[in-house]
C-alpha positions as CSV (number, residue, x, y, z in Angstrom):
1,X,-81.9,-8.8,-11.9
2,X,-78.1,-8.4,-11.1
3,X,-76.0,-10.4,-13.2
4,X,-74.4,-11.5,-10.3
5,X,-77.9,-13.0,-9.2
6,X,-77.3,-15.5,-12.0
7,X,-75.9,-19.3,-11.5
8,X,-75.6,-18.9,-7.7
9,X,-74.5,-22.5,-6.3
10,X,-75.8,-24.4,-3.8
11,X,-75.6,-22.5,-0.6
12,X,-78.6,-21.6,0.8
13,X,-77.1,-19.2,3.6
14,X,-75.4,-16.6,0.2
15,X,-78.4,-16.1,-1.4
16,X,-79.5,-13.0,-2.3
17,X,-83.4,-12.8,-1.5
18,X,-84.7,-11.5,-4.8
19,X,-83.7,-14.8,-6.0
20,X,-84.7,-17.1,-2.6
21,X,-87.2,-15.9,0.0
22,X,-84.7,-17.6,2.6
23,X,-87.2,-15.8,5.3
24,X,-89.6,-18.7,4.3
25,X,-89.0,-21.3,6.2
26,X,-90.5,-24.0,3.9
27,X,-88.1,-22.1,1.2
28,X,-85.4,-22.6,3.2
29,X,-86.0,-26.3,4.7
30,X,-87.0,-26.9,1.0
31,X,-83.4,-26.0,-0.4
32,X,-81.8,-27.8,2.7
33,X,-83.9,-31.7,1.6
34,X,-83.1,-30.9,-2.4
35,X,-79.7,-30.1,-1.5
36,X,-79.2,-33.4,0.7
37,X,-81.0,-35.7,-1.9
38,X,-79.7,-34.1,-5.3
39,X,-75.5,-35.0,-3.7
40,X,-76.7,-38.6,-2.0
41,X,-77.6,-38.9,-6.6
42,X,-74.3,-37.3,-7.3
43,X,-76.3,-34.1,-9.0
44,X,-75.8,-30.1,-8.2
45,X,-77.6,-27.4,-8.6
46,X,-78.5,-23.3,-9.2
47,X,-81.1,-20.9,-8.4
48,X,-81.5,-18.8,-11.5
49,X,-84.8,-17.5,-10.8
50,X,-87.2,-17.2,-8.0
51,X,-88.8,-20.8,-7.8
52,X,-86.5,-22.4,-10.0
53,X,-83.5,-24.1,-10.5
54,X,-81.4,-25.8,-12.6
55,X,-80.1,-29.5,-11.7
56,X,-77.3,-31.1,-13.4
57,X,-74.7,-33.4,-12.8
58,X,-71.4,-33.4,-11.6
59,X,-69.6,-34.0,-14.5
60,X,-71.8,-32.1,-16.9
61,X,-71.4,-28.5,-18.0
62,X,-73.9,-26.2,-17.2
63,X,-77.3,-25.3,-18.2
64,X,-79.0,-28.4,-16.5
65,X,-82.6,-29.7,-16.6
66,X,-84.8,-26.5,-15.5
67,X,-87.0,-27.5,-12.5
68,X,-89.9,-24.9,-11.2
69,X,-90.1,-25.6,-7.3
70,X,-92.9,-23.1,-6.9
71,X,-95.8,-26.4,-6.9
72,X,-93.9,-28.2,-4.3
73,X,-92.7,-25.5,-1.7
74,X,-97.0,-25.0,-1.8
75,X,-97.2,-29.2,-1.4
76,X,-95.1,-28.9,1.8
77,X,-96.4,-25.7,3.4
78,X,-100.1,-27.6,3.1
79,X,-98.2,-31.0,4.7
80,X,-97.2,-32.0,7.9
81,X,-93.2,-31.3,8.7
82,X,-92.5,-34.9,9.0
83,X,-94.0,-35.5,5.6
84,X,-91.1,-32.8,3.9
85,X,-87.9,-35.5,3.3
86,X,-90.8,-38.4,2.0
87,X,-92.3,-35.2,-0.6
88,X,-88.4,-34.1,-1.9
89,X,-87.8,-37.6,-1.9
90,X,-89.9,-38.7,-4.0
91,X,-90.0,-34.9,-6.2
92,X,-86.3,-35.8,-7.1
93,X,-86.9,-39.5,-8.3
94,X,-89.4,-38.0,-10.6
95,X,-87.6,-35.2,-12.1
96,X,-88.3,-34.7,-16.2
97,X,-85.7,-32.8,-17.8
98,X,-87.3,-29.4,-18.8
99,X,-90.9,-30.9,-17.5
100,X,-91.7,-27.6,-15.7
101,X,-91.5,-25.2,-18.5
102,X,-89.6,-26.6,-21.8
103,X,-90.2,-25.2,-24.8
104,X,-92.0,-27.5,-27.8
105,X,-88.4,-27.6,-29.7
106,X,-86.6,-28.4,-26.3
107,X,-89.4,-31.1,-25.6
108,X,-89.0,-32.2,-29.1
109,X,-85.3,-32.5,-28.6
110,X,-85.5,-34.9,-25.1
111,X,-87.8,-37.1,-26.8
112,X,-85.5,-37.5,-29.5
113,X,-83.0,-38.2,-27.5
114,X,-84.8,-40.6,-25.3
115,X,-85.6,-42.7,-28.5
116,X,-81.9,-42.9,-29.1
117,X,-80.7,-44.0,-25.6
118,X,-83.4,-46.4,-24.7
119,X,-82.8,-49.3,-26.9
120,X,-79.5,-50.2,-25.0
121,X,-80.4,-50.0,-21.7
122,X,-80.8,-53.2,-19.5
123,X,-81.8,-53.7,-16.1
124,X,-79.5,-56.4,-14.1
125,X,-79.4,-57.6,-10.9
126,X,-76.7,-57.1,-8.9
127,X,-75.7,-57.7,-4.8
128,X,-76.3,-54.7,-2.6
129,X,-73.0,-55.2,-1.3
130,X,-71.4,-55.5,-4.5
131,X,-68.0,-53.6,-4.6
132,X,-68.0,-51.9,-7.8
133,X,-67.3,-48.5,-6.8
134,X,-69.1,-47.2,-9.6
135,X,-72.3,-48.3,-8.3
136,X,-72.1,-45.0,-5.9
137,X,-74.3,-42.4,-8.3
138,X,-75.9,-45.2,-10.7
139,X,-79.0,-45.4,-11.1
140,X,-80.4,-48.3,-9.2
141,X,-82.9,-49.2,-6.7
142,X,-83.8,-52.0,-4.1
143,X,-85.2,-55.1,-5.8
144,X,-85.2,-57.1,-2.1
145,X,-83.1,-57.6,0.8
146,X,-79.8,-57.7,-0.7
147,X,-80.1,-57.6,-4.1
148,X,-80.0,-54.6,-6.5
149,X,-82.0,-53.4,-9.9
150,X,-79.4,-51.5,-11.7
151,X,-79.7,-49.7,-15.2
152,X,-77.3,-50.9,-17.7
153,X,-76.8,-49.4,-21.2
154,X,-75.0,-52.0,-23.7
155,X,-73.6,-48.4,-25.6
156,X,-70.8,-46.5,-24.0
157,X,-71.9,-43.0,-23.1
158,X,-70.3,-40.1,-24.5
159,X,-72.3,-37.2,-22.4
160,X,-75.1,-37.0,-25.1
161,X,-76.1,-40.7,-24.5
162,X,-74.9,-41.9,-27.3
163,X,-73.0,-45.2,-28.6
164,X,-69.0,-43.9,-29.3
165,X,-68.7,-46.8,-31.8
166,X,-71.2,-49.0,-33.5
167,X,-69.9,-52.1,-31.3
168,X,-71.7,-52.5,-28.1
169,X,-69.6,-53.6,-25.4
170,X,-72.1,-54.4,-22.5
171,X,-71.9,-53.7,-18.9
172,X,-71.9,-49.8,-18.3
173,X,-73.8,-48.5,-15.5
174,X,-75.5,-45.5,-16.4
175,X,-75.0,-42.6,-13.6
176,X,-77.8,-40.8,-12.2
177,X,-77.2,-37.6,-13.7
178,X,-77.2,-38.7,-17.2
179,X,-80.4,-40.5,-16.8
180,X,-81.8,-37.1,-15.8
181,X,-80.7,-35.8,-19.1
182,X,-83.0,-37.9,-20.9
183,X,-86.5,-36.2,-20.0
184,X,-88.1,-38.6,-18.8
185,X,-89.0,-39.9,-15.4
186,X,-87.1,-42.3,-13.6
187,X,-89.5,-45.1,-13.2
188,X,-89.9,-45.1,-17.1
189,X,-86.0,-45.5,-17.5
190,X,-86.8,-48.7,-15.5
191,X,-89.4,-49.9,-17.4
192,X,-87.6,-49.6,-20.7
193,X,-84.6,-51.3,-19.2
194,X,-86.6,-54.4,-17.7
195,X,-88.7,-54.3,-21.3
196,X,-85.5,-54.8,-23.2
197,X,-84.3,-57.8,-20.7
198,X,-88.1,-59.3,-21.2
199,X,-87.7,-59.1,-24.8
200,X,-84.2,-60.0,-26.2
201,X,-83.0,-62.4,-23.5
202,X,-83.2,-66.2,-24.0
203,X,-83.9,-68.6,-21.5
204,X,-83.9,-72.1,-21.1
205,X,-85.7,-74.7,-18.4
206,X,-84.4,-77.5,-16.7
207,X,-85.8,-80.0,-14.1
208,X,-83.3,-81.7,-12.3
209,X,-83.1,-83.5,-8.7
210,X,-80.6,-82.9,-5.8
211,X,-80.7,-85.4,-2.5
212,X,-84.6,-85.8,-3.5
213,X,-85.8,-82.8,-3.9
214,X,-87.2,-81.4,-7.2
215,X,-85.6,-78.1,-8.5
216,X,-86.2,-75.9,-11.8
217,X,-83.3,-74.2,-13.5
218,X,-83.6,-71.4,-14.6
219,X,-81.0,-70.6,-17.1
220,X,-79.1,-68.6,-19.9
221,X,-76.2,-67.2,-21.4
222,X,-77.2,-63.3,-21.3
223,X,-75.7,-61.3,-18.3
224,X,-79.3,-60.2,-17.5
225,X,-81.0,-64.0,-16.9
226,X,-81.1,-63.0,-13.7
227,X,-83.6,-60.5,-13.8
228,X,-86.0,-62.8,-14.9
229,X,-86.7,-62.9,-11.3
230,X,-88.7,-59.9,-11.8
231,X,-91.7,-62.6,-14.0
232,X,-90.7,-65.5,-12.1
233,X,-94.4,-66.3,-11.7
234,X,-94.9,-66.7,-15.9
235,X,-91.8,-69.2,-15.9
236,X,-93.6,-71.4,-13.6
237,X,-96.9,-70.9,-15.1
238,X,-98.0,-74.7,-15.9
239,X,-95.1,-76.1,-14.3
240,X,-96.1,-79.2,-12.2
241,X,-96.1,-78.5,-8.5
242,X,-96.6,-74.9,-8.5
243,X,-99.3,-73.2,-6.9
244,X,-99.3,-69.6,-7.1
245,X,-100.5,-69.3,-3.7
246,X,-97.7,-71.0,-2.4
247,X,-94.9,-69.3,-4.3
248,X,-91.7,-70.8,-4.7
249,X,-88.0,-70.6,-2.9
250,X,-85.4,-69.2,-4.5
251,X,-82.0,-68.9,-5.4
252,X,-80.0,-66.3,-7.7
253,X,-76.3,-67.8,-7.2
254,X,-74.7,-65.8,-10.6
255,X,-75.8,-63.9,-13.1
256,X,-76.6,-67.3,-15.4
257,X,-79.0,-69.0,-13.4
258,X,-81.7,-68.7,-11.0
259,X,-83.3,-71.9,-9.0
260,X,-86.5,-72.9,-8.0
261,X,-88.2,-74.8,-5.8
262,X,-92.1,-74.9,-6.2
263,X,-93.5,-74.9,-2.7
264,X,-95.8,-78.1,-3.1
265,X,-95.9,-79.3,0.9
266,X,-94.4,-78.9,4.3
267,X,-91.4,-80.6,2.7
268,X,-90.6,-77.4,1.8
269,X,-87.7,-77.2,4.8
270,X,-85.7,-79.6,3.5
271,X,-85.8,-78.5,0.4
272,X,-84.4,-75.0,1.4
273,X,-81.1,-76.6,2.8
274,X,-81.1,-78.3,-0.8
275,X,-81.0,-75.2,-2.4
276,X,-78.8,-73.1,0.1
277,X,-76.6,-75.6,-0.6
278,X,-76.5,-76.1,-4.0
279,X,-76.6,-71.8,-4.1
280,X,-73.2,-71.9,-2.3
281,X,-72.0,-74.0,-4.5
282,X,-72.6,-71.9,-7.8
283,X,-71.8,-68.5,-5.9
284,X,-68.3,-69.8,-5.4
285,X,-67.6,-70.8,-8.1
286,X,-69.2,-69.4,-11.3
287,X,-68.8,-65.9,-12.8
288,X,-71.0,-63.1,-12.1
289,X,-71.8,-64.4,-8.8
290,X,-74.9,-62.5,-6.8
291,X,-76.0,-64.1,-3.6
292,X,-76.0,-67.5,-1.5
293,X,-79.1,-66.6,0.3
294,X,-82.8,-67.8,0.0
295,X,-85.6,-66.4,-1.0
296,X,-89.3,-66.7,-1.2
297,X,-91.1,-65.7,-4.4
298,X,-95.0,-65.1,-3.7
299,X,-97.3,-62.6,-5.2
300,X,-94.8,-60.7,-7.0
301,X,-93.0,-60.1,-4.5
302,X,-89.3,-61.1,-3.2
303,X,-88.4,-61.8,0.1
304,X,-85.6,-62.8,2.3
305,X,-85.6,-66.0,4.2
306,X,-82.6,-65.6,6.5
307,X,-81.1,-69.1,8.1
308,X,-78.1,-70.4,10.1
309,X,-76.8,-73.7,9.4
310,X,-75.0,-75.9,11.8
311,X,-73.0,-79.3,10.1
312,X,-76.0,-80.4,7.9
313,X,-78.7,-79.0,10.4
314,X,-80.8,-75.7,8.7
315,X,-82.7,-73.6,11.2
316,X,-84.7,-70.9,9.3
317,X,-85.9,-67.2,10.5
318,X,-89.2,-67.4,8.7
319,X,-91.3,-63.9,8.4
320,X,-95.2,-64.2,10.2
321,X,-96.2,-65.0,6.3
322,X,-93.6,-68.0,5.3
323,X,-94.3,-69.3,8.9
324,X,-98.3,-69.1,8.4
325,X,-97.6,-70.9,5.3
326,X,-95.6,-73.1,6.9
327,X,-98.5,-73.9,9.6
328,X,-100.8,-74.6,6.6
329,X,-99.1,-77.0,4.8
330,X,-98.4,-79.2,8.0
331,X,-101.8,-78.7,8.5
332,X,-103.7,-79.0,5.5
333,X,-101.7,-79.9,2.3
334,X,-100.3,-77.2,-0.4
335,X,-103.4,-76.3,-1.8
336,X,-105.1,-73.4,0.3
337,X,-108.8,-74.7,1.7
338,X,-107.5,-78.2,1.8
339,X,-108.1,-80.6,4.6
């Protein structure tokens, strides 16, 4: 192969055929979706061979994680067209660093390295509008309308993942492209960033009462008590007035404190100005501030409760769920099958 086949950049229309069938049009739609979704993650790339490619990021010298494309262009050409963006989507959020071909040194060497940077990393909530330009290229990913799970590592990174001093100092996102470094997937850089919260943060629980209505805090010192959100239904585990069934509103005003509300009966309305309130309250005022909105925590799963309030009425937009629920316990009480 021509040397000057070697490290071609990405542009599709100057590249020599012996290293891209570019008559193929899967080939060629193929480089077109990796191209799109490897920038939106702040990431390039190379063809140095037919089939594969090499994908690094921006800021990173070259050679990158090696990545053999020949098993998805024949997932696509056996899948409908409209299918192509969902498959490269989901390829590039799974990318392995040297998965598709590393030797058992190399392999050897990414699992070493793995070991090293996992420890620090933390996942944190943050809001999806937050303005921290550095957000653009971390990795992150939607938690719920809103909010944002974001990767943390307490270490600085140096290019290699590694702490520059002994002293952590907390707070750095970690960028796409050096995740992708690491050789491992991205949903396991997740799970070892919410194990780490799970396991070394301390929390505390507090009834308390506002205008009537019974509220659980809870609360904590750690910059990541917020993503306790995430096993919201083992903090209320027990607690008087829950019922899993029902789930619970919401509230994730800073990065100290989350509220609750146990959804006991159709008293429930009043009980979401309460905390809308009191959320408005915190977000203005405290540090690390995240949202003023509501939410509804039920089966795992967070969702959005929009509202509008005029003076000290509260209408709220319920979803066809938290309205059927809603129905129920004017109906029959907060325990589903009651009458």
């Amino acid at each position: 192969m021509p040397a000057s086949d070697e490290g071609s950049e990405a542009d599709p229309g100057s590249l020599p055929d012996s290293l891209w069938p570019l008559g193929d049009e899967v080939a060629t739609a193929l480089l077109g979706l990796l191209e799109v979704e490897l920038r939106g993650r702040g990431l390039r790339w190379r063809v140095v061979a037919r089939d594969r490619l090499e994908v690094g990021g921006t800021d990173r010298p070259w050679p990158g994680t090696a990545v053999d494309l020949a098993p998805l262009r024949e997932r696509m050409r056996e899948s409908p067209k409209a299918d192509w963006p969902e498959l490269i989507e989901h390829y590039v959020s799974s990318l392995r660093n040297g998965a598709s071909g590393g030797a058992g040194r190399e392999a050897d060497a990414e699992g070493s390295l793995w070991q090293r940077v996992r420890e620090p990393l933390r996942a944190r909530i943050l809001p999806a509008d937050c303005a921290d330009t550095a957000l653009t290229g971390a990795l992150q990913r939607v938690v719920a309308d809103g909010l944002l799970e974001a990767v943390i590592t307490e270490a600085p990174l140096n290019g290699n993942g590694i702490a520059q001093n002994g002293d952590p100092i907390g707070g750095e996102l970690v960028p796409v492209g050096e995740a992708l470094g690491w050789g491992v997937a991205e949903h396991v850089v997740f799970d070892a960033a919410r194990a780490n919260v799970r396991r070394d943060t301390r929390m505390e629980a507090e009834r308390f009462t506002i205008d009537g209505t019974e509220l659980v805090a809870l609360f904590g010192p750690s910059h990541y008590t917020a993503t306790h959100v995430l096993w919201l239904a083992e903090h209320l585990a027990g607690m008087p007035g829950y019922v899993e069934a029902n789930g619970a509103l919401v509230v994730l005003p800073h990065r100290h404190l989350i509220a609750v509300h146990p959804i006991e009966s159709a008293a429930v309305v009043a009980a979401a100005g309460t905390l809308l309130r009191f959320a408005a309250r915190q977000f203005e005022t405290c540090p690390g501030p995240i949202s003023d909105q509501l939410y509804w925590w039920q089966g795992g799963t967070l969702t959005r409760l929009p509202s509008d309030s005029v003076g000290e009425t509260l209408q709220l937009f319920p979803s066809d769920r938290f309205a059927a629920l809603l129905d129920r316990l004017r109906i029959g009480g907060g325990h589903p099958g009651a009458n």
